[in-house]
GUFIRO-209603 format. One record per residue (C-alpha): x, y, z; residue number from 1. Coordinates in steps of 0.5 Angstrom, whole numbers. Example, Ala and Ser with C-alpha at 12.3 -4.5 7.8 and 13.67 -1.06 7.14 Angstrom:
<pts>
<pt><X>25</X><Y>-9</Y><Z>16</Z><n>1</n></pt>
<pt><X>27</X><Y>-2</Y><Z>14</Z><n>2</n></pt>
</pts>
This chain:
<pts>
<pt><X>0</X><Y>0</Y><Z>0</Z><n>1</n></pt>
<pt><X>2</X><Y>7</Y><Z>-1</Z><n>2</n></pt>
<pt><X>4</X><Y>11</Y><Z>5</Z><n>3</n></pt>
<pt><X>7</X><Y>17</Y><Z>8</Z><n>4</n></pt>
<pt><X>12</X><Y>18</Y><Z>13</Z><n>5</n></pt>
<pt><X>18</X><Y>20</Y><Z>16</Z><n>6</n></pt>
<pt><X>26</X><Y>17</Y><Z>18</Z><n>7</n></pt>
<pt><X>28</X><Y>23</Y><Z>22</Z><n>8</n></pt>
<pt><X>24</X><Y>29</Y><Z>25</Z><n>9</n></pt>
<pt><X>26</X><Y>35</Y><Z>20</Z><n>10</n></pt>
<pt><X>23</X><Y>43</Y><Z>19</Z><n>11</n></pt>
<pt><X>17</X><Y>41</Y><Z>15</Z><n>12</n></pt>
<pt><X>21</X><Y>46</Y><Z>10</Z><n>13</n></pt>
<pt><X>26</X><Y>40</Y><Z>8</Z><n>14</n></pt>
<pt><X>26</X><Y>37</Y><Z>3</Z><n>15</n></pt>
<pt><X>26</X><Y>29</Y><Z>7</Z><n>16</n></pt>
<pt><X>20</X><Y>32</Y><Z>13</Z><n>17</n></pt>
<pt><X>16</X><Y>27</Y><Z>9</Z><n>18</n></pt>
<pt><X>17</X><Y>22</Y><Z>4</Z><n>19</n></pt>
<pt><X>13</X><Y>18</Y><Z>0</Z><n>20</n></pt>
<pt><X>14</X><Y>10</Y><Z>0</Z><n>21</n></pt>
<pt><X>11</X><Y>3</Y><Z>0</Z><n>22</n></pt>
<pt><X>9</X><Y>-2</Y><Z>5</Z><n>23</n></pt>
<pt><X>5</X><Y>-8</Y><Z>6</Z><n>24</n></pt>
<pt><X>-2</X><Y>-7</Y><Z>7</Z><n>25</n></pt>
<pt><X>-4</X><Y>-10</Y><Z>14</Z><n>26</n></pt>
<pt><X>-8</X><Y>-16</Y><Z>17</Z><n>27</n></pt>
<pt><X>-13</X><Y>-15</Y><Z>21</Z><n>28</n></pt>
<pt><X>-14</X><Y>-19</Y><Z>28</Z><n>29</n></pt>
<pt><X>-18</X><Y>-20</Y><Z>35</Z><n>30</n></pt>
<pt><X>-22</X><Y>-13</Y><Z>35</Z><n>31</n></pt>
<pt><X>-19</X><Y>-9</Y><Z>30</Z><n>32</n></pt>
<pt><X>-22</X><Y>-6</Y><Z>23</Z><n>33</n></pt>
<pt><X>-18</X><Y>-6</Y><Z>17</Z><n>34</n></pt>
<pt><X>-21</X><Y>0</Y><Z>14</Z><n>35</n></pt>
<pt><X>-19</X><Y>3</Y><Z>6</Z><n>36</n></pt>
<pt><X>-19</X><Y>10</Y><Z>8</Z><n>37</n></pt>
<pt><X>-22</X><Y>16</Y><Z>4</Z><n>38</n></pt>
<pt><X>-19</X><Y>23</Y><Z>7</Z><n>39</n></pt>
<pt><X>-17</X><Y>25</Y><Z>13</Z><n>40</n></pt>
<pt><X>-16</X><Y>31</Y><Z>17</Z><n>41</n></pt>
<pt><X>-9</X><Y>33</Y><Z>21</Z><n>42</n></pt>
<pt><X>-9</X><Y>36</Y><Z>28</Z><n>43</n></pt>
<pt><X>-4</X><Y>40</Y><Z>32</Z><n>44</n></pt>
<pt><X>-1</X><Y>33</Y><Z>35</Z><n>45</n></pt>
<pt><X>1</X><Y>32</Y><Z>28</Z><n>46</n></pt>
<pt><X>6</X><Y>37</Y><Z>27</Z><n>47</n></pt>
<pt><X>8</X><Y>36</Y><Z>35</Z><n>48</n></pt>
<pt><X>9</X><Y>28</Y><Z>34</Z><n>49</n></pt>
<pt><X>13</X><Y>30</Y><Z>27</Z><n>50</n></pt>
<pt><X>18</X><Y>35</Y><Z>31</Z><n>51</n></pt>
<pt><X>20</X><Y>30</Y><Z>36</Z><n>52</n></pt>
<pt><X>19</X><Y>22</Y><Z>35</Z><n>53</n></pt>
<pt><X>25</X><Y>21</Y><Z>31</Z><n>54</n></pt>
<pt><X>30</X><Y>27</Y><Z>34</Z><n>55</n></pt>
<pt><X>38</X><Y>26</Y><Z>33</Z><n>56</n></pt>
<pt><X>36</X><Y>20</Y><Z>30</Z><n>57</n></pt>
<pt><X>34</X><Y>16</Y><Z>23</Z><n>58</n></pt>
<pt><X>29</X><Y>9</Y><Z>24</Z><n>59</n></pt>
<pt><X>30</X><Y>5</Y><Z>21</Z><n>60</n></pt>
<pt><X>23</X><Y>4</Y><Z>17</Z><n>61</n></pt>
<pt><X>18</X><Y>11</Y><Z>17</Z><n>62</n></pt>
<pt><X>14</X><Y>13</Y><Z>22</Z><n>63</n></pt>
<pt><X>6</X><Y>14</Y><Z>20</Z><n>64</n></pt>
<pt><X>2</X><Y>19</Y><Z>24</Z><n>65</n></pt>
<pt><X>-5</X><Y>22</Y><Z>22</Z><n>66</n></pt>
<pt><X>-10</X><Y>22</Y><Z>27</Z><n>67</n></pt>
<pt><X>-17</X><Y>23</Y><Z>23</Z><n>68</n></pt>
<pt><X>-20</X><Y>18</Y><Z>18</Z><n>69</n></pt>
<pt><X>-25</X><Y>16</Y><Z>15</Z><n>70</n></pt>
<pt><X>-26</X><Y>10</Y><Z>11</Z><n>71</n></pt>
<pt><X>-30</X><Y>4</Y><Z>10</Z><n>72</n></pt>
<pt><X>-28</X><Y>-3</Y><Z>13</Z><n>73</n></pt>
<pt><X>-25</X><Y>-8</Y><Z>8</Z><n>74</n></pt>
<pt><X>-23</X><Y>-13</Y><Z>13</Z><n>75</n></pt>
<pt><X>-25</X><Y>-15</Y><Z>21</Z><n>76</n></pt>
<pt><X>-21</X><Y>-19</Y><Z>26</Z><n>77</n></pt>
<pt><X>-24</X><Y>-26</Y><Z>29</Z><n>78</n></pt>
<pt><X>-27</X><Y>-22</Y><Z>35</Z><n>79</n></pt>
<pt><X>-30</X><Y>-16</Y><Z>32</Z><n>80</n></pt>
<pt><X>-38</X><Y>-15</Y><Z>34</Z><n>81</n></pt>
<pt><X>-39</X><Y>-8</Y><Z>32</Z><n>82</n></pt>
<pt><X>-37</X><Y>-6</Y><Z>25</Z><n>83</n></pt>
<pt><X>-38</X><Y>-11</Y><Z>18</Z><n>84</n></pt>
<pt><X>-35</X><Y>-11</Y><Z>11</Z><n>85</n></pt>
<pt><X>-37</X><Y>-5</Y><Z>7</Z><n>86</n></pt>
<pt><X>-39</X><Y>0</Y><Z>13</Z><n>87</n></pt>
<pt><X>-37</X><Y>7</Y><Z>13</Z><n>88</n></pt>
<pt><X>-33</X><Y>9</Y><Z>19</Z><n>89</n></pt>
<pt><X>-29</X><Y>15</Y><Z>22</Z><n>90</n></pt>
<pt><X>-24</X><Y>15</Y><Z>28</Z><n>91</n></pt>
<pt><X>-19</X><Y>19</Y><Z>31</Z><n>92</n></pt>
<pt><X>-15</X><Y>13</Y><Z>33</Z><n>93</n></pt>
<pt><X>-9</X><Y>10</Y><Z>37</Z><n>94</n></pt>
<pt><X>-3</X><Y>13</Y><Z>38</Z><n>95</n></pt>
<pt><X>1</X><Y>9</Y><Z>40</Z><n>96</n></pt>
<pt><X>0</X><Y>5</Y><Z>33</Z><n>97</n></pt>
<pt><X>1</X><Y>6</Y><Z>26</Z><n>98</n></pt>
<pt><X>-3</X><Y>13</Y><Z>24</Z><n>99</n></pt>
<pt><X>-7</X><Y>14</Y><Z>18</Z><n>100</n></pt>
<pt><X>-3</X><Y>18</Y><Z>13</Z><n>101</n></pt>
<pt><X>-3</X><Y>11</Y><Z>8</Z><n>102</n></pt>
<pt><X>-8</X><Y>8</Y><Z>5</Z><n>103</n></pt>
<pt><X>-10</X><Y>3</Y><Z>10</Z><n>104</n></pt>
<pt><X>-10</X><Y>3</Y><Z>17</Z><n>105</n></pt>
<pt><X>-12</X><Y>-2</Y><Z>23</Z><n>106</n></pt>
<pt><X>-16</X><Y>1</Y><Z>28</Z><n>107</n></pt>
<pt><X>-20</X><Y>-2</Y><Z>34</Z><n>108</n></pt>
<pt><X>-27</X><Y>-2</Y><Z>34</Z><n>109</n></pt>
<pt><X>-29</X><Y>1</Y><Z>40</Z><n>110</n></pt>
<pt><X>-26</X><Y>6</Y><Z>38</Z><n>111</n></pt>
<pt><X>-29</X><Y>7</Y><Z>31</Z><n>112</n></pt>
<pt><X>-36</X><Y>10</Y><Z>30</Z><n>113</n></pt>
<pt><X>-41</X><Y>10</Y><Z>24</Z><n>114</n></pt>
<pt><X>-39</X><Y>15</Y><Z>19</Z><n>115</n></pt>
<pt><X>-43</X><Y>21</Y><Z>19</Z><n>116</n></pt>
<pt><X>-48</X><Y>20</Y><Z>14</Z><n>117</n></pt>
<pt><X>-49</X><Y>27</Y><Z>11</Z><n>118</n></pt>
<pt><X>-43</X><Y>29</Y><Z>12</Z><n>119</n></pt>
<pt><X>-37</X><Y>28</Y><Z>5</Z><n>120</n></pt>
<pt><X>-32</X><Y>23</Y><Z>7</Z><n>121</n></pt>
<pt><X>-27</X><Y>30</Y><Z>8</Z><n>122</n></pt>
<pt><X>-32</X><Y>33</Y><Z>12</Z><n>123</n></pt>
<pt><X>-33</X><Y>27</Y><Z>16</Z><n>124</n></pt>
<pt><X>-25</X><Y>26</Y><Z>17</Z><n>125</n></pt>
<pt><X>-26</X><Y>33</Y><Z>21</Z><n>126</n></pt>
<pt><X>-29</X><Y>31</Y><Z>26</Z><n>127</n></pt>
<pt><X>-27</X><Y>26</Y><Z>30</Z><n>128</n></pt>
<pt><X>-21</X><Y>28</Y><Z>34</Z><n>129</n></pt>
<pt><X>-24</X><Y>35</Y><Z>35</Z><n>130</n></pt>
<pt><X>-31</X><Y>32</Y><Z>38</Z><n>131</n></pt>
<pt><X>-29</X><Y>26</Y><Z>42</Z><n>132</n></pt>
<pt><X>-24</X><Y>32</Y><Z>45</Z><n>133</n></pt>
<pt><X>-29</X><Y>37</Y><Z>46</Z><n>134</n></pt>
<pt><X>-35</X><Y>31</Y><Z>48</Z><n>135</n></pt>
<pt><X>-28</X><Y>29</Y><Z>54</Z><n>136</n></pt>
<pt><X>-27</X><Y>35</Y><Z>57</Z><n>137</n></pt>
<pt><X>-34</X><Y>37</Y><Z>58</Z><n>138</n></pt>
<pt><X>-37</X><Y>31</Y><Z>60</Z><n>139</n></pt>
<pt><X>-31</X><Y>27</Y><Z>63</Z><n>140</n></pt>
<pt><X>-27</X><Y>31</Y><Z>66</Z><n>141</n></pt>
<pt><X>-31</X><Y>37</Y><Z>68</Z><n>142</n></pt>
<pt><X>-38</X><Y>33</Y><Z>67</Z><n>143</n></pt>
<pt><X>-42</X><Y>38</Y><Z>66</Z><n>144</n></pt>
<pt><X>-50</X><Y>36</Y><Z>67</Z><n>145</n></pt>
<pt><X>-54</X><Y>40</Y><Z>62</Z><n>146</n></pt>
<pt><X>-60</X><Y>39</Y><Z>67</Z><n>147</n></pt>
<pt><X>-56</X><Y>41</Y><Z>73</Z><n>148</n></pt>
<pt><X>-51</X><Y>46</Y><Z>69</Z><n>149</n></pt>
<pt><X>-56</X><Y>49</Y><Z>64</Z><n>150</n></pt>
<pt><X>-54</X><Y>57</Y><Z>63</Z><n>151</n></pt>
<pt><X>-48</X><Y>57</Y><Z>67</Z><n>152</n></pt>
<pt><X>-42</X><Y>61</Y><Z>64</Z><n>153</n></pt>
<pt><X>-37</X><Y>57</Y><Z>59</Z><n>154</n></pt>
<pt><X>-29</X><Y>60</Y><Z>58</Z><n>155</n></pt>
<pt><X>-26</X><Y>57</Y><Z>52</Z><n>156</n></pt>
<pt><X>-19</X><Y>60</Y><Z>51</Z><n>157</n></pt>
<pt><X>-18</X><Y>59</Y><Z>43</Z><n>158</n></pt>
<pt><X>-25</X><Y>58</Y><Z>40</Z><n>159</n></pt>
<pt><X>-23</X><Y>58</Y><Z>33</Z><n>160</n></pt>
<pt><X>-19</X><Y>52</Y><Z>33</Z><n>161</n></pt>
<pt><X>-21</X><Y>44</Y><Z>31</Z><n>162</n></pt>
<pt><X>-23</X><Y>44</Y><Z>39</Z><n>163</n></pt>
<pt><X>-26</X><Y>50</Y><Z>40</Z><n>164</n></pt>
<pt><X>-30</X><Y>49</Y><Z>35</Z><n>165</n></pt>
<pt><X>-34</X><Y>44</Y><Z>36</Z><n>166</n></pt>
<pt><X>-34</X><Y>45</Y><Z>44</Z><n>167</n></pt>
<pt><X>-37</X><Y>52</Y><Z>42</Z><n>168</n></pt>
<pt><X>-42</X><Y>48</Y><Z>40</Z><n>169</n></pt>
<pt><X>-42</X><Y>42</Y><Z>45</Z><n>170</n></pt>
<pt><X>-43</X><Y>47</Y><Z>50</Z><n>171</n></pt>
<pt><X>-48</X><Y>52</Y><Z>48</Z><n>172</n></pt>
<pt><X>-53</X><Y>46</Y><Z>44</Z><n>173</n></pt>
<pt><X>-53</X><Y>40</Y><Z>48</Z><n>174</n></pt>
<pt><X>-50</X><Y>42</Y><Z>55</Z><n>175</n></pt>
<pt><X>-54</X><Y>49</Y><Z>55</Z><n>176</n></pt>
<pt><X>-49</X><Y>53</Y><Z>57</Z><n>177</n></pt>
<pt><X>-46</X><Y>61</Y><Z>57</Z><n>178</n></pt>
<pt><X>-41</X><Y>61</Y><Z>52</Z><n>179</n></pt>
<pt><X>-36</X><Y>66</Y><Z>52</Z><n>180</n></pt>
<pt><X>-30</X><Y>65</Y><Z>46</Z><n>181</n></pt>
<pt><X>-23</X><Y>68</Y><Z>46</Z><n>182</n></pt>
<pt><X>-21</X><Y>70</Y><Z>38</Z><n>183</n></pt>
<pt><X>-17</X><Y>76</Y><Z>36</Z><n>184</n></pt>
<pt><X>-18</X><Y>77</Y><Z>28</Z><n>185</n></pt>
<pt><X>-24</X><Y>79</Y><Z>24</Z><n>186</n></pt>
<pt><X>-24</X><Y>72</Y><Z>21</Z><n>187</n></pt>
<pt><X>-23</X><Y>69</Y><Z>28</Z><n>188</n></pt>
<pt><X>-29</X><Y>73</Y><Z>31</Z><n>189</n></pt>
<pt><X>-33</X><Y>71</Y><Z>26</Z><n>190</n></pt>
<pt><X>-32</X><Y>63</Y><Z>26</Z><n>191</n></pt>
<pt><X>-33</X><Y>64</Y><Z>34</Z><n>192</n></pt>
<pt><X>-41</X><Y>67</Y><Z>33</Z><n>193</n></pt>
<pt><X>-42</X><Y>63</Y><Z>28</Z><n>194</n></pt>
<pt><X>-41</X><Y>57</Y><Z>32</Z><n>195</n></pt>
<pt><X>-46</X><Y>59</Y><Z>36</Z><n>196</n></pt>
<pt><X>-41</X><Y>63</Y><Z>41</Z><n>197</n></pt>
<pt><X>-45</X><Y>68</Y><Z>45</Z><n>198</n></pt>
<pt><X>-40</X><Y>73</Y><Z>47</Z><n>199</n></pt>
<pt><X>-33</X><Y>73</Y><Z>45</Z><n>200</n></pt>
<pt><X>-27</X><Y>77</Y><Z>47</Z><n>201</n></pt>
<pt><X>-19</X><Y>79</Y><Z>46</Z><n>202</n></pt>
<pt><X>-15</X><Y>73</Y><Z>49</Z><n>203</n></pt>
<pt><X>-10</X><Y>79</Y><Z>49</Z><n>204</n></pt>
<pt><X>-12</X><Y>82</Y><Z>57</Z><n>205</n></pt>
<pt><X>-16</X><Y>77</Y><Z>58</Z><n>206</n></pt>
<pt><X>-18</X><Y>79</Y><Z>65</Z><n>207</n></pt>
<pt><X>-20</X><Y>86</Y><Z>62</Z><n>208</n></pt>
<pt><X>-23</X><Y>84</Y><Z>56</Z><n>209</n></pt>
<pt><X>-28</X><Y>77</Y><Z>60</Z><n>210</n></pt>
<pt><X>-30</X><Y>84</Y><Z>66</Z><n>211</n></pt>
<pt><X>-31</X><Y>89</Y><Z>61</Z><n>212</n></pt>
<pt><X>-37</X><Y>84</Y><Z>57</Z><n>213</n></pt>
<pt><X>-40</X><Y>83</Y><Z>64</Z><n>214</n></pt>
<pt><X>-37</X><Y>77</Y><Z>67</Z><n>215</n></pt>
<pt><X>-33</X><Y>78</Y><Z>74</Z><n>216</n></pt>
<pt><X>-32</X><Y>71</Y><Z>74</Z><n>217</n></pt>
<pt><X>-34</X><Y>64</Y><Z>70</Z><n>218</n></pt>
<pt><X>-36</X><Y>58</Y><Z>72</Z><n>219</n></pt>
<pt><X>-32</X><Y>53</Y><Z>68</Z><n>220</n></pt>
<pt><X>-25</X><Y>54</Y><Z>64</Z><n>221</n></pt>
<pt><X>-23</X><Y>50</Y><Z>58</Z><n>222</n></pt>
<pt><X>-16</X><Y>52</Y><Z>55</Z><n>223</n></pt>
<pt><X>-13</X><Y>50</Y><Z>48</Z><n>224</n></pt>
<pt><X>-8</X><Y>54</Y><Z>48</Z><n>225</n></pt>
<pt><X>-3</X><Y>55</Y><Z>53</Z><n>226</n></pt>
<pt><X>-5</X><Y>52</Y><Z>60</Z><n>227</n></pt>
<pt><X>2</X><Y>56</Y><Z>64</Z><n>228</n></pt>
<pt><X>1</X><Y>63</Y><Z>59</Z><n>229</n></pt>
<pt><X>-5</X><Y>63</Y><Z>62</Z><n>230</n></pt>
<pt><X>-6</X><Y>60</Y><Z>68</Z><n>231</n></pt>
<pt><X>-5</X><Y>67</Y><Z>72</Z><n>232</n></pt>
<pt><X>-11</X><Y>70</Y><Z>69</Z><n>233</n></pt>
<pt><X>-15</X><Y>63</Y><Z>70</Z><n>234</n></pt>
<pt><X>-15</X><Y>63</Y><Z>76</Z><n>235</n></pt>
<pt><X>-17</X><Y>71</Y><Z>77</Z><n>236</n></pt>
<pt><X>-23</X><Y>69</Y><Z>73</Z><n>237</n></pt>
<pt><X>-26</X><Y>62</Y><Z>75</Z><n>238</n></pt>
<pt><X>-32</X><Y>62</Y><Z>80</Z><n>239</n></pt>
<pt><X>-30</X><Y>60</Y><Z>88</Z><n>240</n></pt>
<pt><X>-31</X><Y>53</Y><Z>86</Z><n>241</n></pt>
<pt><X>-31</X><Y>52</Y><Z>79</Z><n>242</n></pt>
<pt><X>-27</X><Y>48</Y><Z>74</Z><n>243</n></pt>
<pt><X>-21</X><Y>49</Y><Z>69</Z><n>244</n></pt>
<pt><X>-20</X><Y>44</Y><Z>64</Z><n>245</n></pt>
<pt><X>-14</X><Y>44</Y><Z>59</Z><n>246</n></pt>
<pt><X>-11</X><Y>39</Y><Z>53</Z><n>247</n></pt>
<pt><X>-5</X><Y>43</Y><Z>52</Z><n>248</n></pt>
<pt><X>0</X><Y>40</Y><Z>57</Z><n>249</n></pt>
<pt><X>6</X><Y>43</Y><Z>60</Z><n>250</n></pt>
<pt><X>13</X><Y>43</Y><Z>61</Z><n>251</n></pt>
<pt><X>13</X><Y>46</Y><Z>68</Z><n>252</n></pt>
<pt><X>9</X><Y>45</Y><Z>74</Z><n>253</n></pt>
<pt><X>1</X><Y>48</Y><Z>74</Z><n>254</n></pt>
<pt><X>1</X><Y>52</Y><Z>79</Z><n>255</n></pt>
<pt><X>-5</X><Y>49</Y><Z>83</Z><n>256</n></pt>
<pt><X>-4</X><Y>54</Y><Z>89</Z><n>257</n></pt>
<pt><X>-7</X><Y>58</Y><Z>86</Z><n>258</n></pt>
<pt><X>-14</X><Y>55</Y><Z>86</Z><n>259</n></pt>
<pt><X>-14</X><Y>53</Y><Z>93</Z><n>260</n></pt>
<pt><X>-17</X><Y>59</Y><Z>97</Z><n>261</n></pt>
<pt><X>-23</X><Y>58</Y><Z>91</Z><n>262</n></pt>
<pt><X>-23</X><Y>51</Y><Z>92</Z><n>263</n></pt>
<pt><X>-23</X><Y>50</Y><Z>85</Z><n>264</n></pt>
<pt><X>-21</X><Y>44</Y><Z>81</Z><n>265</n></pt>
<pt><X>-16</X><Y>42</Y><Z>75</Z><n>266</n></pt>
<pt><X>-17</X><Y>37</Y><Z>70</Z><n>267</n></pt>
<pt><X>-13</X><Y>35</Y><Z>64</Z><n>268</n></pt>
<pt><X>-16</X><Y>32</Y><Z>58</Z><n>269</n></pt>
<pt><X>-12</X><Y>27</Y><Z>53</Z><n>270</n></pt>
<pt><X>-16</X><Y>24</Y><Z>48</Z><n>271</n></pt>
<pt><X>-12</X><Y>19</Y><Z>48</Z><n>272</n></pt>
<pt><X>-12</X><Y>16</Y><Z>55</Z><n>273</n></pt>
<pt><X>-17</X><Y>11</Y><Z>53</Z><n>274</n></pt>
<pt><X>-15</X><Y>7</Y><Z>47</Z><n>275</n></pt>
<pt><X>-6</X><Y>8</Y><Z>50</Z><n>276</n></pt>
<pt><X>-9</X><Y>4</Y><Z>58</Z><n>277</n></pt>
<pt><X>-14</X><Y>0</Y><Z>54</Z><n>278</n></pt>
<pt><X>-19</X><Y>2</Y><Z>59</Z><n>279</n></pt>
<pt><X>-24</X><Y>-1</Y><Z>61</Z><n>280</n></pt>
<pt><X>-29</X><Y>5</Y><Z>59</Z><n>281</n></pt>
<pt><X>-25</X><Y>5</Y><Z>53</Z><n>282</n></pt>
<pt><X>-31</X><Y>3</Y><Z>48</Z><n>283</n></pt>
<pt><X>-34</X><Y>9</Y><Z>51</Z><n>284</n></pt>
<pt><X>-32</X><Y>13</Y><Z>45</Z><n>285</n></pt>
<pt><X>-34</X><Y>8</Y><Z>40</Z><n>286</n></pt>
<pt><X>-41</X><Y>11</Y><Z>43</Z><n>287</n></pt>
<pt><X>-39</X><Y>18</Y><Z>43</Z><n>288</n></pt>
<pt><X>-37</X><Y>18</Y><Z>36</Z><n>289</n></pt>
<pt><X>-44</X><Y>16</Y><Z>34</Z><n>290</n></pt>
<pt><X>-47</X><Y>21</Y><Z>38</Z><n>291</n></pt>
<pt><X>-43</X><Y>25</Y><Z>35</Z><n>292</n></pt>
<pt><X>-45</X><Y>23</Y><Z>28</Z><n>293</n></pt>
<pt><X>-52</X><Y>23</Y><Z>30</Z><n>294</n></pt>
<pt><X>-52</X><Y>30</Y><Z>32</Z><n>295</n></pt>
<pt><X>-49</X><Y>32</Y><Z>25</Z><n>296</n></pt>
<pt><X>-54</X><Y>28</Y><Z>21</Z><n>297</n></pt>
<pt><X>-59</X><Y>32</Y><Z>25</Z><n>298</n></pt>
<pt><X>-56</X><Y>38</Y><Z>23</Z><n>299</n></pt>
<pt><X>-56</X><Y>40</Y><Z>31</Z><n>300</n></pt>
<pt><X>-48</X><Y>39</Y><Z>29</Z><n>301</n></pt>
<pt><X>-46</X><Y>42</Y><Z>23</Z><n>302</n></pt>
<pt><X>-38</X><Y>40</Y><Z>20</Z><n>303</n></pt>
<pt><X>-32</X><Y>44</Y><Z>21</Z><n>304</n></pt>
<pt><X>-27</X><Y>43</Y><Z>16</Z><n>305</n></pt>
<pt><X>-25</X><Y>49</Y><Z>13</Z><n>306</n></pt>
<pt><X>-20</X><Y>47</Y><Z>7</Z><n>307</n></pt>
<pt><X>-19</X><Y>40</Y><Z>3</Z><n>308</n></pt>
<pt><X>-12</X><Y>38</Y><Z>-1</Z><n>309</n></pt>
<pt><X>-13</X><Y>32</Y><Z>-6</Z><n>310</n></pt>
<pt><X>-9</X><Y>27</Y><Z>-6</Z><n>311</n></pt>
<pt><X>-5</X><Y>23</Y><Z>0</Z><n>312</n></pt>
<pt><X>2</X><Y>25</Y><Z>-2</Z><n>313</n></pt>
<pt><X>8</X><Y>27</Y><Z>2</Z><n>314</n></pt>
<pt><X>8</X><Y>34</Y><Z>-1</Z><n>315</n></pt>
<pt><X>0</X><Y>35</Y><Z>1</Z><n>316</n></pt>
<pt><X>3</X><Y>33</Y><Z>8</Z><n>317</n></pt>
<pt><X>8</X><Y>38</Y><Z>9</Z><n>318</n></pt>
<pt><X>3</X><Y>44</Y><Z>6</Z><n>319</n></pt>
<pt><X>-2</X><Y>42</Y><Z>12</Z><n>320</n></pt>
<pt><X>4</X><Y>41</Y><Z>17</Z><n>321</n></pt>
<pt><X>6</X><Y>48</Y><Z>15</Z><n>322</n></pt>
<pt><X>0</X><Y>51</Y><Z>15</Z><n>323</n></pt>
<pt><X>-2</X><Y>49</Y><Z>22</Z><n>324</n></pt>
<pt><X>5</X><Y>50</Y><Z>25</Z><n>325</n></pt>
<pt><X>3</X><Y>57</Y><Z>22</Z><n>326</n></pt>
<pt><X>-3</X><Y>58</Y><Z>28</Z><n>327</n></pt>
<pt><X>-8</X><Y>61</Y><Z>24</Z><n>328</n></pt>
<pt><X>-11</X><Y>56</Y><Z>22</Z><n>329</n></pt>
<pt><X>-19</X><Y>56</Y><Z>24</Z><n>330</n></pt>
<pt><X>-24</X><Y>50</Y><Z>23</Z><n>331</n></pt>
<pt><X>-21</X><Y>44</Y><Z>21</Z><n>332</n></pt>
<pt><X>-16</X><Y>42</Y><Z>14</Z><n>333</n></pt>
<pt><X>-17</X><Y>35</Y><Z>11</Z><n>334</n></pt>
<pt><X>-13</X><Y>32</Y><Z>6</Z><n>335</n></pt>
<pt><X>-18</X><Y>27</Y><Z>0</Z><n>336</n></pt>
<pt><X>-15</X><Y>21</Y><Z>-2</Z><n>337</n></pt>
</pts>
């Protein structure tokens, strides 16, 4: 099968940051889909992983990442109960496995959901990673009830990226909260309203700018771009007993005193966690994905994707590693096969 890769971590400007090579296509076993993927999204991780998996160092045989797909099942493993032959899926997949920058992958099927129906395969490609993130973080980590929570105020700091744009709408549409989105450019601004934002502010003086749109403080946090940058006005501005949540990480500790006179409380979300521990809860995002996908067929959810290259090759690759690593990239960027 053809696939892309990389032997060693490069700038997405050299010529070698990813190649074009072949491999032998895959046997499914035990749980696992063999599926003839159709398009697939790139994600901040891409670029993440690109840069540091292959440091100082050459492998042997290249490295597949890619981390959205969406295909049809050509194969199923012995133990396989959920999916059949000819069904059309999407998935975010393992990342600890081969990813989809090729033209067939191996995919557990607990992490596997039924393909948006209205959705083309580009579109439906957008939106896995991005939602089983947004759905995590609200309703694991901080888990928000929309009975109990219903009209509560929502902070999201990067409303325009893959995440904030499907947690605007988690947030406003299923969960019925206040959603107040960070963006500073026109086009950013826009993207946030017309994901259903109710107000959105400048991340720049951040304090001032929540303060000043009537907010003195809010119930609940969610930080998709720089936990510690933004950790000092966070803490200014959630609510006595109220919750942070971040997928970003950190290379140094999170001042967590900082919270504690409010009593308020940290979560991370990795959406990875699930499918790298094999959870028991793990088949949970095979469910999540088809809510997700019901959601969209509805029209309750509508896609995020943005832009679309054609054709799987190492060239579109390192036109959309660029163009995320450029960090203005609003919705979501796929790449068609």
């Amino acid at each position: 099968m053809k696939a892309v890769g990389f032997k060693t971590s490069l700038p997405i400007t050299s010529a070698d940051s990813f190649i074009d090579f072949e491999t032998e296509k895959p046997h499914p076993t035990g749980k696992d889909l063999l599926v003839k993927i159709k398009a697939i999204a790139v994600n901040p991780v891409d670029y993440k992983i690109r840069q540091n998996a292959a440091k100082d160092t050459v492998l042997s045989e290249p490295k597949i990442i890619g981390w959205d797909a969406c295909g049809v099942v050509e194969a199923v493993g012995n133990d396989v109960s959920l999916f059949k032959v000819g069904d059309e899926v999407y998935y975010a997949g393992d990342i600890n496995k081969p990813g989809c920058n090729a033209e067939y992958q191996l995919i557990d099927e607990r992490i596997v959901g039924k393909k948006p129906q209205r959705l083309s395969n580009e579109a439906a490609a957008a939106m896995p990673l991005t939602s089983l993130t947004a759905w995590e973080i609200l309703f694991d980590r901080i888990r928000i009830n929309p009975e109990k929570d219903k009209n509560k105020t929502l902070l999201i700091l990067a409303g325009a990226g893959g995440v904030g744009s499907i947690a605007i709408q988690l947030a406003k549409k299923i969960a019925g909260l206040k959603v107040i989105a960070t963006a500073s450019r026109p086009e950013s601004i826009a993207w946030c309203e017309q994901m259903g934002a109710d107000v959105v502010v400048n991340h720049q003086n951040l304090i001032e700018e929540v303060r000043n749109a009537g907010f003195q403080y809010v119930d609940f946090i969610l930080d998709f771009v720089d936990v510690n940058g933004y950790w000092d006005a966070m803490a200014e501005l959630i609510k006595p007993q109220g919750h942070i949540a971040s997928i970003t990480g950190s290379a140094t500790p999170v001042a967590l005193n900082k919270l504690k006179t409010k009593s308020a409380s940290f979560s991370w979300e990795f959406m990875y966690t699930r499918s790298s521990f094999q959870t028991e809860d793990m088949i949970a995002q095979h469910h999540i994905l088809n809510q997700v996908a019901d959601l969209l067929d509805q029209g309750t959810l509508v896609h995020t994707l943005t832009a679309t290259l054609e054709g799987l090759s190492a060239e579109n690759l390192k036109k959309a590693h660029a163009q995320l690593e450029s960090g203005t990239t609003i919705g979501k960027l796929a790449v068609k096969y």
